[in-house]
RODO-2510 file (C-alpha; in nm, 4 decimals, decimal comma):
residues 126
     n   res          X          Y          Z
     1     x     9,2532     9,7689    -2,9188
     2     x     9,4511     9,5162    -3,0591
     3     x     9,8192     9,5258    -3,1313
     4     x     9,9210     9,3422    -3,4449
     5     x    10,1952     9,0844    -3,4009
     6     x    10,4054     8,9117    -3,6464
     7     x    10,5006     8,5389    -3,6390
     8     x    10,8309     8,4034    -3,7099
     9     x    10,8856     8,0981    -3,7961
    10     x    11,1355     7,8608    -3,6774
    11     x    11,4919     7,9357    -3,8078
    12     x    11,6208     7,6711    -3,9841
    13     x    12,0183     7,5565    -4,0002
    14     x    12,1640     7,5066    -4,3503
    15     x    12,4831     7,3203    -4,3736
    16     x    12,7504     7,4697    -4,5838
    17     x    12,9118     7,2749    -4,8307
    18     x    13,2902     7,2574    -4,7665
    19     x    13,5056     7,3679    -5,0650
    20     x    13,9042     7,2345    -5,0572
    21     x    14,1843     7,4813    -5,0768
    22     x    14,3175     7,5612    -5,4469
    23     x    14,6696     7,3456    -5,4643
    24     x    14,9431     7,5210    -5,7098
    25     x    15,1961     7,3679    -5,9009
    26     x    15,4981     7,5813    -5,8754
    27     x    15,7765     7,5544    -6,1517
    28     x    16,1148     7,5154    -6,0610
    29     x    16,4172     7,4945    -6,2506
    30     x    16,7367     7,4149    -6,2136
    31     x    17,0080     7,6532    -6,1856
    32     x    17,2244     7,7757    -6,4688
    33     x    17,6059     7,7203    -6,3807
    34     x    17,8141     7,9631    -6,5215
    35     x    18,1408     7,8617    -6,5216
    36     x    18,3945     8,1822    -6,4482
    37     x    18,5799     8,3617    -6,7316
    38     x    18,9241     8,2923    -6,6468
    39     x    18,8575     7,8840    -6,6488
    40     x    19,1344     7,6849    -6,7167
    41     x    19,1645     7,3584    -6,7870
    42     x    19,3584     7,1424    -6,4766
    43     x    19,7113     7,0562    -6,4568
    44     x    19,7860     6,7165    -6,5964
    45     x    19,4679     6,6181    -6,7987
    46     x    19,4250     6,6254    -7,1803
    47     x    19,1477     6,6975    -7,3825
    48     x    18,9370     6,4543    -7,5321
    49     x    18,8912     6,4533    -7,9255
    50     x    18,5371     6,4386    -8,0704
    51     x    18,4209     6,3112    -8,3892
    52     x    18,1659     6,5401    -8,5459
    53     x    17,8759     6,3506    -8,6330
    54     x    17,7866     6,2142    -8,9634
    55     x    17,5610     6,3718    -9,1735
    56     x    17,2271     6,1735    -9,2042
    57     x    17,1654     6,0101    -9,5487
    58     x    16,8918     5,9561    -9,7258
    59     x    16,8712     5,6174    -9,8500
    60     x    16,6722     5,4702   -10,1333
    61     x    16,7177     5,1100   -10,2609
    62     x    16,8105     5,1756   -10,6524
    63     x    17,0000     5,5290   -10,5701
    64     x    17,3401     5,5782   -10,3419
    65     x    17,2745     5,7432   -10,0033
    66     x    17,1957     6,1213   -10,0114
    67     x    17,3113     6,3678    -9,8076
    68     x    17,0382     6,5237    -9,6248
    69     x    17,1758     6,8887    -9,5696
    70     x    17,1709     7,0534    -9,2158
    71     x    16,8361     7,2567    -9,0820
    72     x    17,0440     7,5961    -9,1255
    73     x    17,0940     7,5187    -9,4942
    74     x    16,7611     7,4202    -9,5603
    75     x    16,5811     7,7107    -9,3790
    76     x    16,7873     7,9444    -9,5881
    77     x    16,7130     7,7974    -9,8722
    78     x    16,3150     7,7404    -9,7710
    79     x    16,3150     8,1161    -9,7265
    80     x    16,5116     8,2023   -10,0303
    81     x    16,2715     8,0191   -10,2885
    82     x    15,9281     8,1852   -10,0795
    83     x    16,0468     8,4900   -10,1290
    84     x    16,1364     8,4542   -10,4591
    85     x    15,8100     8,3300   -10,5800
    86     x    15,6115     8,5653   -10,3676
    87     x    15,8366     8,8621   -10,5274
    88     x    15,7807     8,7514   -10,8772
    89     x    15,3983     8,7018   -10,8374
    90     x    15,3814     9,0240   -10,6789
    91     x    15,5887     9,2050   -10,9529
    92     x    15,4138     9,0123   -11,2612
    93     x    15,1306     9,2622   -11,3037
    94     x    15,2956     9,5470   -11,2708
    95     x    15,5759     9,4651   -11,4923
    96     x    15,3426     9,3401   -11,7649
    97     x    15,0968     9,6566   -11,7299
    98     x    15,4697     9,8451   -11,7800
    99     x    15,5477     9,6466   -12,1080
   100     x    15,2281     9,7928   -12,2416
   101     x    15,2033    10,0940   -12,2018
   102     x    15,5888    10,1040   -12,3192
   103     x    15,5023     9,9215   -12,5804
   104     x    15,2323    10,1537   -12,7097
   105     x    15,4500    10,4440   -12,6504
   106     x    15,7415    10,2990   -12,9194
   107     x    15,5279    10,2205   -13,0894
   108     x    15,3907    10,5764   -13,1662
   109     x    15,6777    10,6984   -13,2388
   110     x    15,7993    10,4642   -13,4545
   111     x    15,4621    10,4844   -13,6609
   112     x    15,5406    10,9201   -13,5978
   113     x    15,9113    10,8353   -13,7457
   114     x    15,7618    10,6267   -14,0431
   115     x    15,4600    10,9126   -14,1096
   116     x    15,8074    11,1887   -14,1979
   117     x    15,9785    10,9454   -14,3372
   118     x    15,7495    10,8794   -14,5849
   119     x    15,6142    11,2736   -14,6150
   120     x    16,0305    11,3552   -14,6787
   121     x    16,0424    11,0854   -14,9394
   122     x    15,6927    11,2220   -15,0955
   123     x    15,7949    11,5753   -15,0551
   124     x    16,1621    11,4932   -15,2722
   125     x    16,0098    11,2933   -15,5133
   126     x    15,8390    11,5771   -15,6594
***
């Protein structure tokens, strides 16, 4: 009787491939100094006077210079005039759709008012 075998085959090395370590870039910052509440200035110095800056101008050969008015100003005003024109395009239908059907209501009764006016004026006339 014969005893069945198996055959292996020579194992075989594979080389691993080598993979570098991840590298992170940490973010840092730099402190926040907070100066205490009870700062005062030091004996003996003065402080120093600042000029605010001058507004920027706009400047176009056959005009003076402009003004050009601060970001605050303009964003305030930027938001005033969207809102505006998004509240009256909004509003528009329904206000005209109002006017209507107000209209046609008055209407009625003035054509009611005229209808006895002009039965009273029958009805005396006789």
């Amino acid at each position: 009787m014969e005893i069945p075998t198996i055959v292996i085959p020579p194992v075989e090395t594979i080389e691993t491939i080598s993979i570098p370590l991840p590298k992170a870039d940490v973010p840092s910052y730099i402190p926040l100094v907070v100066p205490p509440s009870d700062l005062q200035e030091p004996e003996g110095t003065e402080p120093i006077a600042t000029q605010p800056l001058p507004a920027p101008k706009l400047t176009l050969p056959p005009l003076p210079p402009i003004p050009i008015p601060s970001s605050e100003v303009l964003v305030t005003a930027a938001a005033a005039a969207v809102t505006a024109v998004a509240a009256t395009t909004l509003t528009q239908p329904i206000i005209d759709n109002i006017k209507k059907k107000l209209q046609k209501f008055l209407q009625g009764k003035i054509n009611k008012w005229k209808e006895k006016r002009n039965k009273k004026k029958a009805s005396s006339a006789k």
